[in-house]
N, C-alpha and C positions, 0 to 999 in steps of 0.2 A: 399239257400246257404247264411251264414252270408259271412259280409265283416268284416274281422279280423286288417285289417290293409291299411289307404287310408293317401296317400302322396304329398305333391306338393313342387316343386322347384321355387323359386322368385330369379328372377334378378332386382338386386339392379343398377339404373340409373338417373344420374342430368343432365349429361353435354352430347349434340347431339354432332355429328359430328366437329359441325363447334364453340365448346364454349361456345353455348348457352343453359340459364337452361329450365330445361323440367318439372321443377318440383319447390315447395320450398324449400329452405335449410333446413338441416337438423338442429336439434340445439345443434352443436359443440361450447363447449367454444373455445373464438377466432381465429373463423374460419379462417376470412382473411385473420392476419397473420400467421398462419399455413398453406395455401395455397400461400401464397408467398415463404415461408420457404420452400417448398415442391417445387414450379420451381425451387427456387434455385437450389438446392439439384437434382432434373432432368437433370439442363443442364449442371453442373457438373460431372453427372454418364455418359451423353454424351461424353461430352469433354473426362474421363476417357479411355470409350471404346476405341475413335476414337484413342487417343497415346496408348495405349496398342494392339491396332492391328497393326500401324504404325510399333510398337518395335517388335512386333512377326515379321513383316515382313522384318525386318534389322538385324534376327539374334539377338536380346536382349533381345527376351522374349518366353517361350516356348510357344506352344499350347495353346491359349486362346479361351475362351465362351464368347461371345459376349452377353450382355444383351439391345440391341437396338430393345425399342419396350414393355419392360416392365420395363422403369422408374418408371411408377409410383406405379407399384404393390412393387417395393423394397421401394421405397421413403416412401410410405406413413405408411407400416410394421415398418419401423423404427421409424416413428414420433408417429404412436400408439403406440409402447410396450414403458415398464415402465424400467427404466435403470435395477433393478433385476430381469425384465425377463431373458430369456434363450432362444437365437436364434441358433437354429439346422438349418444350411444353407446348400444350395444344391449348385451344383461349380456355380451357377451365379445370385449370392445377392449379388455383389461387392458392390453398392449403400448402400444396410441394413448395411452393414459391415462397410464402411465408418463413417455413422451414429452413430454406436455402438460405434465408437472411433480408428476403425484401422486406423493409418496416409496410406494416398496412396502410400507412397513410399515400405510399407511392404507389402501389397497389392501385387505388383507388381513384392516384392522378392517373394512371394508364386506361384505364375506363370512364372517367370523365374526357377523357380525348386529349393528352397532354403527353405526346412522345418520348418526354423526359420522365415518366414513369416505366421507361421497355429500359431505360438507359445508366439505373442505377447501380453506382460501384459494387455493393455490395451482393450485387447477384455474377461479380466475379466472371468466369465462363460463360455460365448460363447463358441459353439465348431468351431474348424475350417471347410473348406471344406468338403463334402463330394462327392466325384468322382463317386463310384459305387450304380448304381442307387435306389434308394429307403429303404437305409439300414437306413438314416438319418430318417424318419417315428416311424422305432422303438427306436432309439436313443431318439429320442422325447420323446417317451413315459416312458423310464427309468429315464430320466428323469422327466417328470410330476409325475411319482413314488413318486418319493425321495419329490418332494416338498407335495403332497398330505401327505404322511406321517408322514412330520414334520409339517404341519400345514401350512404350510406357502402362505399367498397370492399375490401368483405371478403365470406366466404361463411357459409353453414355444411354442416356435413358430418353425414353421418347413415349409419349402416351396419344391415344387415338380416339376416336370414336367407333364402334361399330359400323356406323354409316362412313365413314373414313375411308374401312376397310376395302370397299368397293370400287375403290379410284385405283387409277393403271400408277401413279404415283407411288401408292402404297404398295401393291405390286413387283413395283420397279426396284425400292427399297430393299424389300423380302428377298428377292432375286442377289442385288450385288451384294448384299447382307451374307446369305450363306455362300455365293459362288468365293468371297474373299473371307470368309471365316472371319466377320469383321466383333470388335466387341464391343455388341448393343443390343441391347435389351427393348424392345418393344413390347409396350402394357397398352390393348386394347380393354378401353372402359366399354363395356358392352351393355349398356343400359337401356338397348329396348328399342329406342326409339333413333333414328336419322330425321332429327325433325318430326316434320308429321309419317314417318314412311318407317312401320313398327318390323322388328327383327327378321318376322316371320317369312316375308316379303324381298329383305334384300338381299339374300343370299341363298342358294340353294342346299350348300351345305349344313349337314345335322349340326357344326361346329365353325365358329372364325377358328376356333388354336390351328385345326385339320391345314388353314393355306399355308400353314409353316414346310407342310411334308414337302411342297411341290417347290419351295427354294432350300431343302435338303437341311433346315434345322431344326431345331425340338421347338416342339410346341406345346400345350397344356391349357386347364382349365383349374380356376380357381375360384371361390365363393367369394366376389369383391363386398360383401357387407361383411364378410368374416376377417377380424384383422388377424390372428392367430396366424390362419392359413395363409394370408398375405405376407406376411412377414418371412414366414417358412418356403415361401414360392420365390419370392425375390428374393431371398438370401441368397439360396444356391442359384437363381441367375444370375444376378448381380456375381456372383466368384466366380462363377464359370466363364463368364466375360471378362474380367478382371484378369484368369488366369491363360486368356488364351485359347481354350476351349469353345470358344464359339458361341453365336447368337441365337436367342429367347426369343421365344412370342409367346407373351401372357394373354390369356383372354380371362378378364376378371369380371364374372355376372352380375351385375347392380344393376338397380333402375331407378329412370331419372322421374324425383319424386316431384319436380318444378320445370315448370314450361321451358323450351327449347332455350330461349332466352325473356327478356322482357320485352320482348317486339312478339312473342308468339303468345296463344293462345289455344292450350293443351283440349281444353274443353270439345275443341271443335270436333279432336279427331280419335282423343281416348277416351273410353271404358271408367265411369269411376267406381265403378269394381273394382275394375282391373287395381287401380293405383291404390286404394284401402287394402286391399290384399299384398299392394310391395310396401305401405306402409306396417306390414306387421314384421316382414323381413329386415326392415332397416341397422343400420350399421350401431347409431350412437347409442339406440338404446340394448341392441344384443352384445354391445361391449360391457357397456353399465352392469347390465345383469350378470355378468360374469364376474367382475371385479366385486360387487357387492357379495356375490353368492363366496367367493376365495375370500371376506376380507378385506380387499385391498381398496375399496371406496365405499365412502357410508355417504348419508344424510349431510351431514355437515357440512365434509368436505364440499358437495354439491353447491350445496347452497353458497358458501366464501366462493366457490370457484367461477359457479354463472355469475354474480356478483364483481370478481373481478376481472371477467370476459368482457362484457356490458361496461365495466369503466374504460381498459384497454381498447374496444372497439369506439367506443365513443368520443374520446378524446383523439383516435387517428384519423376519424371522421373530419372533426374540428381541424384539428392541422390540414387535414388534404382541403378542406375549405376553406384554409387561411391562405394556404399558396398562393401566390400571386398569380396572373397567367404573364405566357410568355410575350413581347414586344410583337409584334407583326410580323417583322421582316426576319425573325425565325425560320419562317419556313424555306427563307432561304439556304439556311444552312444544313449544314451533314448530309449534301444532297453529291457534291463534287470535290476532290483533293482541290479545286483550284474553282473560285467559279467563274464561269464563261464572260465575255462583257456584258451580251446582253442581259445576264439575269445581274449579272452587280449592279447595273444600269435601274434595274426593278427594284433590285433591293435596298439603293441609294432613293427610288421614289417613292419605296412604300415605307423606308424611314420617315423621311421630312414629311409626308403624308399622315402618318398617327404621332405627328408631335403636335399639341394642343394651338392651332391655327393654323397649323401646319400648311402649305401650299406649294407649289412647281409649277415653275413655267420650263417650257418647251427651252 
C-alpha cells in the first residue's frame, strides 16, 4: 500500500504559563515595541468588555459577547494585517475592530442595536459584524476573489469560532479557499466552548488546524494567550497570502474566560475548576510578566495607563449614550436602490406617525 498523503500540525509557543520565554525570539522588526503596543491594546479590550457588560446590565446596551480571554488573538490580528487588508469579523473582534479604526463609542452603538454602528467610514473595507455562524468564511473568500483577480497584494482575514467550524459553511469556505489558491487567512478562536457544547464533543478530530489538509492548504496550531507566538504565526500568513502563496487556517487555543454572551449563563454547564485553571493561562497577565521581567513595563506605567483606559472607555460610553437614536422610518432605508411604492407608502406613514401628534387618515 503506497502512502499517498502524510500530514502533521505544529503548535507555535514562546511564552509558558508564567511569562517566561521557552524559546528564542522570533525576528520580528521591532518586536518590543510592538509587544508593548499590543498590552496596551489588551487591557484596553479589557477595560472595554468590563463597561460594555456593566451597560448591558443597566438596560443600555443590548446582548453583548464578551471577548475576555482572547485579547490577544484580536490584538495581535490587528497589528499584523496591513491597513488595505480586509477584516471579515465574527460578533467578537471588538479589539481588531478598535484597531482598524472604529472609535468605541460606535462600537458600542452596534450592540446597543443601532445599524449605523456596522456602517462607519472609518472601518473603510472592513465588513461589519457577522452574527450567524460561519457565513463570514465565505464572505472571506469573495472577497479574496475579487483582490486575487485584480492583482492586488493584500489579504483578507476572517476569524471563527470553534463551534463555527463545524458548519457545511465553514467547510464550503476551506474547500474554494485552497481549490482557488485564494489569499485569506482564517483564525479559528478555539476557546473551548460552542456555547454550552465544550471542544471535546464537537469534533472528532485530535485538531481543528488538521480540516485545513482535506481543502489542500496549511494549517497549524498556535498558543492564542501567547502574543509572541501570535504575531510570528500571522506574520508569515498574513505574507503568504499577500504574496500569492496561498491560504492559512490558524487555530489559536484560548478559552472563553466569560459566559457565551450575556443572555448565557456559563455556570450551568461548566467546571469552575476547569475555568480557575484557564484563568492561570490567561493572555494579559502572561504578556505583563514578560514585559516587566525584559524591562519594558513597570509599576507606574500600569497604573497611568489602567487610569487612562478607564477615562477613554468612559467617556465613549457617555458619547455612545449621548447619540441620539434614529427617526422611525429608518428602517426603511438601505434596504432597496429604489424603494417599492408600497414600503414608501409605510414610510411616508410611519413618518407623520412619530411626529409629535402626528396622525393619518386613509
Amino acid at each position: 500500500m503506497d502512502t499517498v498523503f502524510k500530514g502533521e500540525i505544529h503548535l507555535t509557543r514562546y511564552l509558558d504559563q508564567q511569562g517566561k520565554l521557552l524559546a528564542p525570539l522570533p525576528d520580528i522588526p521591532e518586536l518590543p515595541s510592538r509587544l508593548v503596543s499590543c498590552y496596551r491594546n489588551m487591557v484596553l479590550a479589557r477595560a472595554l468588555d468590563s463597561k460594555a457588560i456593566a451597560l448591558q446590565r443597566t438596560g443600555q446596551l443590548g446582548t453583548f459577547a464578551s471577548m475576555l480571554g482572547a485579547e490577544a488573538i484580536d490584538v495581535s490580528i490587528g497589528q499584523c494585517m496591513k491597513p488595505e487588508d480586509v477584516l471579515i469579523p465574527y460578533y467578537r473582534n471588538h479589539a481588531c475592530q478598535l484597531m482598524r479604526g472604529l472609535p468605541i463609542d460606535q462600537l458600542l452603538l452596534y450592540w446597543g442595536g443601532d445599524e449605523r454602528g456596522s456602517a462607519h467610514p472609518a472601518m473603510g473595507q472592513d465588513f461589519p459584524n457577522c452574527v450567524p455562524i460561519a457565513t463570514q468564511a465565505l464572505h472571506a473568500c469573495g472577497v479574496a476573489t475579487a483582490i486575487k483577480i485584480r492583482g492586488e497584494k493584500r489579504c483578507a482575514v476572517t476569524v471563527i469560532g470553534d463551534g463555527g467550524t463545524s458548519k457545511g459553511d465553514f467547510m464550503e469556505a476551506l474547500n474554494v479557499a485552497g481549490a482557488w489558491q485564494l489569499p485569506v487567512v482564517f483564525v479559528v478562536n478555539n476557546n473551548q466552548w460552542a456555547i454550552s457544547v465544550p471542544r471535546v464533543i464537537q469534533c472528532g478530530a485530535q485538531t481543528l488546524a488538521q480540516k485545513a489538509f482535506g481543502a489542500g492548504i496549511r494549517g497549524e496550531q498556535v498558543d492564542g494567550n501567547d502574543a509572541i507566538a501570535l504575531h510570528q504565526v500571522l506574520e508569515l500568513a498574513l505574507e503568504r497570502a499577500r504574496e500569492g502563496k496561498g491560504p492559512s487556517l490558524i487555530e489559536a487555543i484560548s478559552y472563553r474566560l466569560a459566559d457565551h454572551t450575556t443572555a448565557d449563563d456559563a455556570t450551568r454547564y461548566r467546571d469552575n475548576e476547569e475555568l480557575k485553571a484557564a484563568w492561570e493561562r490567561e493572555p494579559v497577565k502572561r504578556l505583563r510578566s514578560y514585559l516587566h521581567s525584559e524591562g519594558l513595563w513597570d509599576e507606574e506605567q500600569e497604573k497611568c495607563w489602567q487610569e487612562e483606559v478607564n477615562r477613554m472607555v468612559q467617556e465613549a460610553a457617555d458619547a455612545y449614550l449621548a447619540i441620539p437614536p434614529q427617526p422611525v422610518e429608518s428602517i426603511f432605508d438601505h434596504l432597496y436602490a429604489e424603494l417599492p411604492e408600497r414600503l414608501r407608502e409605510q414610510r411616508e406613514w410611519a413618518t407623520v406617525k412619530a411626529m409629535p401628534g402626528g396622525s393619518h387618515h386613509e
